[in-house]
C-alpha positions, 0 to 999 in steps of 0.5 A, spaced: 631 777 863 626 775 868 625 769 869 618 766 867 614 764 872 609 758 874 602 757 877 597 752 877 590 753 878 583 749 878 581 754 873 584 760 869 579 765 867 582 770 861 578 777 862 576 780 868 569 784 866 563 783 868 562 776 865 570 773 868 567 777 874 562 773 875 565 765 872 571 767 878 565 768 883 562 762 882 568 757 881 570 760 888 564 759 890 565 752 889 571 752 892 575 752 886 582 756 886 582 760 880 586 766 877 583 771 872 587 775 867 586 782 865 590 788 860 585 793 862 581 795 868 577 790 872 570 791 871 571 791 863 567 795 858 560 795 862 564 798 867 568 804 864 565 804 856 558 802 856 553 800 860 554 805 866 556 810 863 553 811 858 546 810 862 549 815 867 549 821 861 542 818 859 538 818 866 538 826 866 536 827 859 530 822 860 528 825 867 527 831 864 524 828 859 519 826 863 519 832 868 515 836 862 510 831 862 508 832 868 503 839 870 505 844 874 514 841 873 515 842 867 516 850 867 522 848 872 525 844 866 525 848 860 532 851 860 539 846 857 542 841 861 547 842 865 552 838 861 559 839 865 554 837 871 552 830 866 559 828 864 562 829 872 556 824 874 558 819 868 565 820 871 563 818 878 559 811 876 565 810 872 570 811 878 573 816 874 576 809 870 579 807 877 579 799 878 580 799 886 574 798 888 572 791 884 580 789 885 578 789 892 571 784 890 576 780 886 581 779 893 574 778 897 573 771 893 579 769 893 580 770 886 587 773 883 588 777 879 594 778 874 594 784 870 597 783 863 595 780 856 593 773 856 594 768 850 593 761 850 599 757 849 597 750 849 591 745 852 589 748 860 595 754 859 595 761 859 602 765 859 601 773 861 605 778 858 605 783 865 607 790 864 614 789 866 615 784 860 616 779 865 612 772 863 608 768 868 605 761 865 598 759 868 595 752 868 589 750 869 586 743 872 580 744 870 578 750 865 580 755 862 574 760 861 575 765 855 571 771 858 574 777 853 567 781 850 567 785 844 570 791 841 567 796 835 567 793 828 569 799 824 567 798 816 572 798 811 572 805 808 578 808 806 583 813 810 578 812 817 583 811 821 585 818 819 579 821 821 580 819 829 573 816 829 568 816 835 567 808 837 562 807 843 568 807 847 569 815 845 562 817 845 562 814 852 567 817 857 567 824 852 570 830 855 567 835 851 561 837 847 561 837 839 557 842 836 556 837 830 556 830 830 554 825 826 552 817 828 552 812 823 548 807 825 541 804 827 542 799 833 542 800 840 548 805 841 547 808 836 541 810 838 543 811 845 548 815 843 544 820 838 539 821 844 545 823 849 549 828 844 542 831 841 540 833 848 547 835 851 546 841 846 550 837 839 546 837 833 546 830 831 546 828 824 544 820 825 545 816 818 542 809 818 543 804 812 537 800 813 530 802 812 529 804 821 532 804 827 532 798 832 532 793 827 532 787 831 524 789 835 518 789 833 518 794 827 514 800 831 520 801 837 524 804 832 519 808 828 517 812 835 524 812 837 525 815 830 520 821 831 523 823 838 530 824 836 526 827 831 522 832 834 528 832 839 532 836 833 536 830 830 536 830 823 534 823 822 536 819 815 534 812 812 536 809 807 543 812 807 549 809 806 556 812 807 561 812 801 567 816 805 570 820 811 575 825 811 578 830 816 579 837 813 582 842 818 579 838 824 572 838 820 569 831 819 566 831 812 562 825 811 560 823 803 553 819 802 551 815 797 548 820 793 554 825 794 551 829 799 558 832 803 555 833 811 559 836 816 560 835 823 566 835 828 566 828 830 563 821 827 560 816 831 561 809 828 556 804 831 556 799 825 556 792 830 561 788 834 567 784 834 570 778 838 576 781 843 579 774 840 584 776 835 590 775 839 588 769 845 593 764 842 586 761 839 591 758 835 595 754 839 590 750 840 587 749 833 582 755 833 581 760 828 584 767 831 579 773 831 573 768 831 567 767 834 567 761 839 561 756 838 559 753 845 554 748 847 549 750 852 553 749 858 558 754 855 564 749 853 568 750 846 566 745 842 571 740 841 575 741 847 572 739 853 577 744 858 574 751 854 568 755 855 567 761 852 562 766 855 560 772 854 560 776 847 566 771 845 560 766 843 555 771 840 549 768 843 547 775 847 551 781 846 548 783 853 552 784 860 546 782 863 546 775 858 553 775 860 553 774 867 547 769 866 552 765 862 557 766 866 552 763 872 551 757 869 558 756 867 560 757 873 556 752 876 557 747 869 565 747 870 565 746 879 560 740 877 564 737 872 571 738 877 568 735 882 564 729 879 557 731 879 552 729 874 550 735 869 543 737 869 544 739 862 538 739 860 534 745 858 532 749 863 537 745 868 542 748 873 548 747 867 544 750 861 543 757 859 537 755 855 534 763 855 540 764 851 534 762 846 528 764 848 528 769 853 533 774 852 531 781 855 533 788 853 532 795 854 533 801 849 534 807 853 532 812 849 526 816 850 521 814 849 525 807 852 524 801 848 524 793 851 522 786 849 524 779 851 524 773 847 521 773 840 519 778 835 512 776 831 517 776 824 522 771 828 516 767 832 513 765 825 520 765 822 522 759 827 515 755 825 511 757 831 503 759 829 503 765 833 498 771 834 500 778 834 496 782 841 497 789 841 495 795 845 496 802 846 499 804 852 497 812 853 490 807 854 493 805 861 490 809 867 497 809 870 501 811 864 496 818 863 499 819 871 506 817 869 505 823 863 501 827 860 500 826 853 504 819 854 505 815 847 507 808 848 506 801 845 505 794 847 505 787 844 504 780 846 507 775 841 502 769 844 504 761 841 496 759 840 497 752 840 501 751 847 497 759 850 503 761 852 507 767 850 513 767 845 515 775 847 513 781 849 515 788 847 514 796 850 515 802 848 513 808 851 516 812 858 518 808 863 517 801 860 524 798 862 522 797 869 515 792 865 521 788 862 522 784 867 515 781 869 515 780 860 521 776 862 518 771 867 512 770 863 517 769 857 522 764 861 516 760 866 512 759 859 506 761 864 500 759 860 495 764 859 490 762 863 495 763 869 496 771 867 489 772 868 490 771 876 498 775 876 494 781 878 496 788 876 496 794 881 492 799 879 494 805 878 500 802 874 502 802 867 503 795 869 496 794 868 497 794 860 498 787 861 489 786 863 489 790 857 493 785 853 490 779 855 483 782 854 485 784 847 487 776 846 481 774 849 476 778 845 480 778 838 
């Protein structure tokens, strides 16, 4: 039997994805001794199962994309891609699912790691099981900081286990190409994943309960999505539900409400999300296993002054890049209060994660890419705010006609006409992801719009839809 060991620290971080990464970083920063706990591979599901991966199967499909939109290229681009090539360049920027490098980042800061799984067993306490078996108990001074992320929520059906589904993790780091899949779901990885499959040679069959895809933007994003997947060669369904799944002689058969039997080789389910929660030890300190965890906006677990909960775990933002942010901030509030400083806990302060509300960023890349930040129309005028809906056509922009012939693309403008400021912002369209971030500002800064007069776009640019926005608002 080993002997279970004990280390004290000033704070203990439960999982070492790009959200616990970023809480060490700054904890260290602060000169805070800090230990950080992970079962898997550093770097977390962004690294090796989500964002990286799945971008780096979608940046040749949407660099041909936009190749044959361009005159006197898109003869050289007609032909398949090249989908081993594809799957060996999603395999480098996962670092074949090898953590040596961001191990090395970790031992850079000062931060140690302790590989294995992680419960809480009491106030300020984290024991880890290693993979030996043996124990070693962690105390922290200061925090404990739960940094666990999200895993795939699969619905209720009958037997699913059985069938071997694809989760966003299969989808992602697939070796093969099934001839036949179907994706159930209208979301971000669902239409990600539609997009990538569909263009590396599968026939994609997507199957959407709701009315549209992308039911969190503005209405439009998911419609011009829909019809590329479409015109890709996607089977598109709205509307549909799924009833049951079975595997029979390794075909899946999936049956729809309507008793429509559809076959395929592989089913995708992207159905939403749920907190890596279950098995934290949340129940030695009073807290519900396999929840969700409330915070306040310094990230810290309501009712326990010695918790945080950052990333995905709150449900505040299911977005890395959020995450990160939240983990700055947390960082930052938890080196504070160990060291006595005053809180600047106000909004927009050092230790609120105020935009977690308003100013949420996000980029859909499919093609055309969709990208919003803030609020959609429906939810500004939800939320009470007396709001004016400016929209523009992109394919009016001098530079998006450079960018491709025959661009399509939309933008709206969500303006608050009492304060003139903006509520949120929405492209859609060949290359918008790279807009978002000047959307964010505005956004984020509540720049007046009078002042958006003088951020002036360079010409010839897509960006100039911003002039073509304020015109639209100022002639309505």
């Amino acid at each position: 039997m080993t002997e279970t060991e004990t280390n004290a620290y000033d704070v203990v971080v439960l999982g070492a994805g790009p959200v616990g990464e970023n809480v060490a970083d700054r904890t260290r920063a602060a000169g805070l001794t800090t230990a950080i706990v992970e079962s898997e591979l550093v770097g977390g599901e962004c690294s090796y199962w989500a964002c990286m991966p799945s971008k780096a199967l979608l940046r040749p499909v949407i660099a041909r994309a936009d190749a044959r939109r361009v005159p006197g290229l898109r003869q050289s681009v007609q032909g398949p891609l090249d989908a081993a090539a594809v799957l060996a360049h999603r395999d480098y920027y996962t670092s074949d699912w090898k953590d040596d490098g961001q191990v090395g980042w970790l031992d850079s800061i000062g931060a140690d790691l302790h590989r294995g799984h992680g419960r809480l067993t009491g106030p300020r306490t984290v024991t880890v099981t290693g993979p030996d078996g043996g124990e070693r108990v962690l105390t922290a001074r200061h925090a404990v900081a739960v940094c666990t992320g999200s895993r795939a929520a699969l619905p209720g059906l009958p037997g699913l286990d059985a069938v071997k589904p694809w989760t966003s993790r299969e989808a992602t780091s697939s070796h093969t190409v099934p001839g036949r899949l179907i994706v159930i779901g209208g979301g971000v990885v669902a239409t990600e994943m539609a997009t990538v499959w569909q263009a590396l040679g599968s026939q994609v069959t997507l199957l959407v309960r709701g009315k549209g895809l992308l039911p969190r933007m503005e209405p439009f994003a998911g419609e011009l999505i829909a019809e590329a997947l479409k015109e890709a060669g996607a089977d598109v369904r709205t509307g549909t539900s799924v009833e049951s799944v079975t595997r029979e002689n390794g075909t899946v058969v999936a049956v729809t409400g309507t008793g429509e039997r559809i076959e395929a080789d592989e089913i995708l389910f992207a159905t939403g999300r749920a907190p890596r929660t279950d098995d934290i030890g949340l129940e030695s300190i009073g807290l519900d296993p396999g929840s969700w965890l409330p915070v306040d906006d310094s990230l810290r677990v309501s009712g326990h002054d010695w918790l945080y909960a950052v990333g995905d775990v709150n449900h505040r933002a299911l977005l890395t890049h959020q995450g990160k942010y939240q983990a700055r901030i947390a960082g930052a509030a938890i080196a504070a209060r160990a060291t006595g400083e005053t809180l600047l806990a106000e909004p927009w302060g050092a230790h609120a994660a105020t935009a977690d509300h308003t100013a949420v960023p996000q980029v859909v890349f499919t093609d055309p890419e969709a990208a919003a930040v803030g609020l959609s129309l429906a939810e500004a005028e939800e939320a009470g705010h007396r709001v004016r809906a400016v929209d523009v056509d992109l394919s009016t922009v001098s530079g998006a006609g450079l960018y491709a012939d025959g661009y399509q693309g939309r933008a709206r403008m969500v303006v608050d006409v009492e304060e003139e400021i903006l509520r949120g912002v929405t492209f859609v369209g060949p290359g918008v992801g790279e807009l978002i971030h000047s959307a964010t500002i505005a956004v984020a800064g509540q720049v007046p719009v009078s002042r958006l007069w003088h951020a002036v776009p360079s010409y010839p640019t897509i960006s100039e839809v911003w002039l073509r926005l304020l015109e639209a608002y100022r002639d309505a």
